[in-house]
C-alpha positions in Angstrom: 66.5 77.5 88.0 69.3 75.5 89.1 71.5 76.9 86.3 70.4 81.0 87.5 71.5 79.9 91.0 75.0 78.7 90.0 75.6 81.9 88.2 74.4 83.5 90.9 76.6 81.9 93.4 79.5 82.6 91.3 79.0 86.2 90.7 78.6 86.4 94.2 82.3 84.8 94.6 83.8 86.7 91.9 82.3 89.8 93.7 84.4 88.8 96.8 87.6 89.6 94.9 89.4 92.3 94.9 90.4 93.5 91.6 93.0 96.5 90.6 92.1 97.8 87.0 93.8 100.6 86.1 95.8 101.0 89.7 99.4 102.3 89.7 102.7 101.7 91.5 104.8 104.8 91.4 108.3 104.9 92.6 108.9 108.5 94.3 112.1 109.8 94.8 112.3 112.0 98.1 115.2 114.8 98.0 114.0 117.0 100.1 112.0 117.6 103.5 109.4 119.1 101.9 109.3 115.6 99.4 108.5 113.6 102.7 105.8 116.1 104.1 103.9 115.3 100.6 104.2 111.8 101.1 102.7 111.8 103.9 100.1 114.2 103.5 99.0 112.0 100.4 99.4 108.9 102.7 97.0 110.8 105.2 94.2 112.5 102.5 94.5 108.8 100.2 94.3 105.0 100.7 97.4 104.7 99.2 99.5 101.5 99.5 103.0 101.5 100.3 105.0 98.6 98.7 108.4 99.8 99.9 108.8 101.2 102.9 106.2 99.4 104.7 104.4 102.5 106.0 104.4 106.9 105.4 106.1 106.9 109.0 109.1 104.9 107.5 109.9 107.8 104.7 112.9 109.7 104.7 115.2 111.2 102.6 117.1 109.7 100.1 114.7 106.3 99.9 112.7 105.3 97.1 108.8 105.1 97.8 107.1 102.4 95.8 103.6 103.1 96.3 100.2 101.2 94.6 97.6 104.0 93.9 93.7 103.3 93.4 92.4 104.1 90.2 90.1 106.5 91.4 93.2 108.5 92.9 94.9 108.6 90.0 94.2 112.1 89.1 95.2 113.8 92.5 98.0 111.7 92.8 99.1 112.4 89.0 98.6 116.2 89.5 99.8 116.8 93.0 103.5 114.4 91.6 103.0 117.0 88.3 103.3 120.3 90.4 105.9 119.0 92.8 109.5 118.8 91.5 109.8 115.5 93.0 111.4 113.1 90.7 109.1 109.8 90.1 108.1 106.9 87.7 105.6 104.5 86.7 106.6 101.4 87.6 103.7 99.4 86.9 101.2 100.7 84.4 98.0 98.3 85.5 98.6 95.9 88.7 95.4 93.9 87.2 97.3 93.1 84.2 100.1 92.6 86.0 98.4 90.7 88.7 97.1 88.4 85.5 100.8 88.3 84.1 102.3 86.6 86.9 101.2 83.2 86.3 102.7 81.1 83.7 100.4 78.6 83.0 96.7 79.9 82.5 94.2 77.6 81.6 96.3 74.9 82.2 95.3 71.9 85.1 97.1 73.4 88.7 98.9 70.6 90.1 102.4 71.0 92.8 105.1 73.1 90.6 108.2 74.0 91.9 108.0 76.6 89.1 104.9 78.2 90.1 103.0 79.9 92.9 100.8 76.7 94.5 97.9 77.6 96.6 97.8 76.8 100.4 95.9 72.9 98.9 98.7 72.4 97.0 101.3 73.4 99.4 99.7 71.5 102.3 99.1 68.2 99.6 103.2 68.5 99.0 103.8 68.7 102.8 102.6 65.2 103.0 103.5 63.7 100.2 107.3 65.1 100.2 107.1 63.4 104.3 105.6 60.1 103.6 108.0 59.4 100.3 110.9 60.4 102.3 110.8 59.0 105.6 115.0 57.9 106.0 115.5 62.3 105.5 111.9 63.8 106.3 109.9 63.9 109.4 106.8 66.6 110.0 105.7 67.8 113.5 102.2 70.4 113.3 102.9 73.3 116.2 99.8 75.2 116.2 96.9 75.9 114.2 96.4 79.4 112.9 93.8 81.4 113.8 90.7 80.4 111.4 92.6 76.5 112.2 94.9 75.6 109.7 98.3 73.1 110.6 100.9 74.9 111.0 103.5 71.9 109.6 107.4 72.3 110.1 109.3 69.6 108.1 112.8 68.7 109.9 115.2 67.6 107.0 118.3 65.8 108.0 119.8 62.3 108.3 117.8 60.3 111.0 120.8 60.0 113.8 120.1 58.5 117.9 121.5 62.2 118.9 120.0 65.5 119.4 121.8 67.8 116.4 122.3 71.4 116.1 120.0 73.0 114.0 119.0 75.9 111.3 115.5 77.0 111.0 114.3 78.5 108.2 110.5 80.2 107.9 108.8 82.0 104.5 105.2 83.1 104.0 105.2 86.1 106.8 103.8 88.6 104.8 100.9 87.1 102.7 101.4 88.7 99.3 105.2 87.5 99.0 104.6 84.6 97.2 108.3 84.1 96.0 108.8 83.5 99.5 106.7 80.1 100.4 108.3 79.1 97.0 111.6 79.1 97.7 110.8 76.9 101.1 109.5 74.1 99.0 112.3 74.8 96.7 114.6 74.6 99.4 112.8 71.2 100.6 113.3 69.7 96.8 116.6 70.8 96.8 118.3 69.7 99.6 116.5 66.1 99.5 116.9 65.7 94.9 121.5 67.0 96.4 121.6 64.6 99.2 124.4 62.3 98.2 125.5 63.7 95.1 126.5 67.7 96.4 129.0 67.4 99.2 128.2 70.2 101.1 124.2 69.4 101.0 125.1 65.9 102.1 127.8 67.2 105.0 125.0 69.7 106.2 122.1 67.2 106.5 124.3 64.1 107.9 125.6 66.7 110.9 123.0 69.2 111.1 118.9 69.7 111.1 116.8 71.9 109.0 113.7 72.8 110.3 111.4 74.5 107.2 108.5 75.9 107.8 107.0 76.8 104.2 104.4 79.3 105.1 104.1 81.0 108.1 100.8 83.1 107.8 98.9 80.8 105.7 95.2 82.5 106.7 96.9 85.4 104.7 98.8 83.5 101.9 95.6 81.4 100.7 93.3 85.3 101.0 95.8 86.6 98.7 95.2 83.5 96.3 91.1 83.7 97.1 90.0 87.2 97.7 93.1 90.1 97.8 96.4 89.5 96.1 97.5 92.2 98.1 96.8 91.2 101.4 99.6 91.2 103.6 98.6 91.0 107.6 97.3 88.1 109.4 93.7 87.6 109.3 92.8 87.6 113.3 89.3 89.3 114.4 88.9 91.9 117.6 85.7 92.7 118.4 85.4 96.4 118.2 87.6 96.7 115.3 86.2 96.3 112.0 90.1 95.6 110.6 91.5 92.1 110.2 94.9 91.2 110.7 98.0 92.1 112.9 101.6 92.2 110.6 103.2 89.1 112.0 106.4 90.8 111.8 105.7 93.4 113.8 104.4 91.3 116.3 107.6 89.4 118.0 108.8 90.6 121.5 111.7 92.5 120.1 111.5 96.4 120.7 107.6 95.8 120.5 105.8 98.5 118.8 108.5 101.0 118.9 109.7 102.2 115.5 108.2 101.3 112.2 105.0 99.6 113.7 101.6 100.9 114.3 99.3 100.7 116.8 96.2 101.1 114.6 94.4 97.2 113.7 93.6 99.4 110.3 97.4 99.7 109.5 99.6 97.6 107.4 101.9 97.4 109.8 99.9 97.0 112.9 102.2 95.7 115.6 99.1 93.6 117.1 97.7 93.9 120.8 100.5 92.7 122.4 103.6 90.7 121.8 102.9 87.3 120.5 99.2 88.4 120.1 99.2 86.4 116.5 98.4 82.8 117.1 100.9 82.3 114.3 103.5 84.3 115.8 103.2 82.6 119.2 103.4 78.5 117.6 106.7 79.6 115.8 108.2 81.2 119.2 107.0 78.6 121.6 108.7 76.0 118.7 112.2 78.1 118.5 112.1 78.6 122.2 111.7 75.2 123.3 114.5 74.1 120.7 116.8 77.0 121.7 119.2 75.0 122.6 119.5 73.4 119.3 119.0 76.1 116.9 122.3 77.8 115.4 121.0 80.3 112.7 117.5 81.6 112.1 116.6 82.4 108.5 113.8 84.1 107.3 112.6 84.4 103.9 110.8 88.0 102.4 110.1 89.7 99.3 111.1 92.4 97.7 114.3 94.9 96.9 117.8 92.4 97.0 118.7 92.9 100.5 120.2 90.3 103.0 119.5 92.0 106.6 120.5 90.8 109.7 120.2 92.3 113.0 118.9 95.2 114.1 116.0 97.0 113.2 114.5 98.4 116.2 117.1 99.9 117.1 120.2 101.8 115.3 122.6 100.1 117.7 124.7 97.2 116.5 124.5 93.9 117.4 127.2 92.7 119.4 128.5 90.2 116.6 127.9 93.4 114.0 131.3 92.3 112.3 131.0 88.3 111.9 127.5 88.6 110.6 128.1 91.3 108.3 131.4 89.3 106.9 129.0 86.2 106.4 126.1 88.3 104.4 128.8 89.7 102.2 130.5 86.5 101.6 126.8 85.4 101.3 125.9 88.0 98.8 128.8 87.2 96.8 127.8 83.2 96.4 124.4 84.5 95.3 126.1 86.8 92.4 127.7 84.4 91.3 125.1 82.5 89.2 123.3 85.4 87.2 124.9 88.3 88.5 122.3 89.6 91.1 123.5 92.5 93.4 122.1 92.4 96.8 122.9 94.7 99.8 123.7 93.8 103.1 123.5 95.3 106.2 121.4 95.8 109.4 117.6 96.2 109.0 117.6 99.7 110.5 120.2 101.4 108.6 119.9 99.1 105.3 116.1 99.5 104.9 114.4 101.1 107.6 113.6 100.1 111.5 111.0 98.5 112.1 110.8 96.8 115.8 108.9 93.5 116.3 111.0 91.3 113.8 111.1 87.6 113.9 115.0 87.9 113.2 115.7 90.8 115.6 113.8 88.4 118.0 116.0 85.7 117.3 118.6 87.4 117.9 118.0 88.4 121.1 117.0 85.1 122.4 120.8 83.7 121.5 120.1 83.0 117.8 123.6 84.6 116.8 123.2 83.8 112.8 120.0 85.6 112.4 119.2 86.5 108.9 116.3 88.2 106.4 116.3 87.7 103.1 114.3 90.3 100.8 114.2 88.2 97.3 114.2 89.6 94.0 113.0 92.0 92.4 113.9 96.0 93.0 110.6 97.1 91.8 109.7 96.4 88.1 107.6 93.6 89.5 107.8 94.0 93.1 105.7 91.6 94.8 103.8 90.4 91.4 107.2 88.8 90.3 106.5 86.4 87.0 106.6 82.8 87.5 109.3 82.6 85.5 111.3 84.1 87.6 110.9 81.6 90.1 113.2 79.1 89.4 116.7 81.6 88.6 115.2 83.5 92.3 115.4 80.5 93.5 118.5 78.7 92.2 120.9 81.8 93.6 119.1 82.2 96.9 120.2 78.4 97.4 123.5 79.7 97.2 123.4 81.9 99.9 121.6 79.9 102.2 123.8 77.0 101.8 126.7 79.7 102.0 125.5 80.8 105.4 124.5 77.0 106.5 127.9 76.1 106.0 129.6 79.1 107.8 127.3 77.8 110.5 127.9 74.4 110.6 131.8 75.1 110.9 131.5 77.4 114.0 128.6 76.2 115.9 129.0 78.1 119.5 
């Protein structure tokens, strides 16, 4: 009896997750007006979705549209693509298989890897071991609990000095389902504490400045994509009288709030929220960068996919006031990132780079007097997109280092 019970309970967990045989990513290629229209009639007819851009609304002309396709659409989608003359590919031929394919060590026991995706246990274990072994470099303050009441933990890494010191901030984790993000914080974390001493420019950074890291912003959402739906991407907040979880956390800062690029429907992917700061999440990390304002020299926030390093603005077209400075520091950013295996990225502002989208934590920072406001969108350009291998983690991670500590030292030497 006991033994029909425990295979009971475990279909009954299995049953809770969301598999995705035979699904699809496509990558369209709209020329024309009448490409865009089809889009988004599919969008409308179909639950397609959209990997990059974030939503139908953000389509246009000349972008690629990565979308994921249900098996069951397949057919429409494959015959509607057939009797358009809308270029388009496969990228990926099953997102089960290569949902499976991402991890590199199946079977094996799961303990804390800085070469692997750890689950929200294994981050939140690190967070206190990495703290209490490092005291001299590492202290830990919780700002918040989410909303189903996990610690939100930022770790401030720096030399322990009697004065108040400037500061960068760095966050990953917004969107649940880019795990290369959260794994590039702890890399980061490793990093900077394993260089202290031994790189010069690691050692000048943490004996003058701060680095607050907070490794996962929307952890409700990062441990459902390990649990229930690798694809998840939103918050998971409740409403009563919606039956839709979830608010896009980067939608949902007070920067051109629900403008362009966000939705107001709780159903959407990128549902702004009901207000500004709605998103318990959202409102611990602004209450924490507001109340250090005075401290805080650069914001950097950490996203996956498509090789772009975005700063602001994307709710607008306008440019920021320092357009010029933070473009010349992305592109000399860039560059330190190419350097190591020869990945391009882009740089730009979010609206005209990628697509607007108001309600960014980086426009946000911006705005409040963060000048050195950046988003990073990590590898890859779509062969993967957000199911990048584990073993892609470490070279991912390795060149993004030297662009954040390219950018950390630009700040350090003209803190304002």
């Amino acid at each position: 009896m006991k033994v029909l019970l425990f295979f009971g309970l475990v279909a009954v967990a299995l049953a809770d997750v969301t598999r995705f045989e035979g699904e699809k990513v496509f990558r369209l290629k709209p020329l024309l007006e009448e490409h865009v229209t089809l889009i988004k009639e599919l969008a409308k007819s179909i639950n397609v979705d959209f990997w990059s851009p974030e939503s139908d609304e953000q389509v246009t002309i000349g972008i690629d549209v990565d979308i994921r396709v249900p098996a069951m659409y397949l057919d429409i989608v494959s015959t509607t693509l057939g009797q358009s003359d809308m270029e388009h590919e496969v990228l990926i031929e099953d997102v089960q298989r290569a949902v499976d394919g991402q991890s590199d060590s199946e079977g094996s026991p799961r303990a804390h890897s800085y070469t692997k995706y750890n689950t929200w246990s294994e981050i939140e274990a690190w967070i206190s071991s990495i703290s209490s072994s490092n005291p001299s470099m590492i202290s830990n303050q919780v700002i918040g609990k989410t909303y189903e009441g996990r610690s939100m933990t930022v770790l401030k890494l720096g030399k322990k000095s009697s004065s108040t010191k400037p500061a960068i901030f760095l966050d990953c984790g917004i969107h649940a389902r880019e795990w290369i993000s959260p794994a590039f914080c702890q890399w980061f974390v490793q990093e900077a504490l394993s260089t202290y001493g031994s790189d010069s420019q690691m050692t000048s950074l943490l004996d003058q400045m701060d680095v607050f890291v907070l490794p996962v912003i929307n952890i409700d959402g990062y441990d459902y994509t390990h649990k229930s739906n690798r694809m998840w991407r939103k918050t998971r907040s409740k409403r009563s009288g919606s039956s839709c979880f979830g608010a896009d956390p980067n939608r949902n800062f007070d920067a051109g709030w629900c403008t362009l690029g966000a939705s107001s429907n709780p159903c959407s992917d990128t549902f702004c929220g009901y207000s500004p700061e709605s998103e318990i999440e959202v409102k611990n990390v602004a209450d924490f960068i507001r109340k250090n304002k005075s401290i805080i020299k650069a914001y950097i926030t950490i996203h996956s996919y498509s090789q772009l390093l975005l700063f602001p603005y994307s709710y607008t077209y306008d440019l920021a006031a320092h357009h010029s400075e933070l473009l010349k520091v992305a592109e000399g950013a860039s560059a330190a990132l190419r350097s190591l295996y020869g990945t391009s990225y882009t740089s730009g502002p979010g609206a005209t780079t990628i697509y607007p989208a108001a309600g960014g934590s980086d426009d946000w920072a911006y705005d409040l007097g963060i000048k050195y406001s950046y988003t990073f969108e990590l590898r890859d350009t779509g062969r993967y997109g957000f199911l990048l291998p584990e073993s892609q983690i470490k070279p991912t991670c390795e060149e993004t280092m030297l662009a954040v500590k390219y950018i950390a030292a630009y700040v350090q030497k003209n803190l304002y």
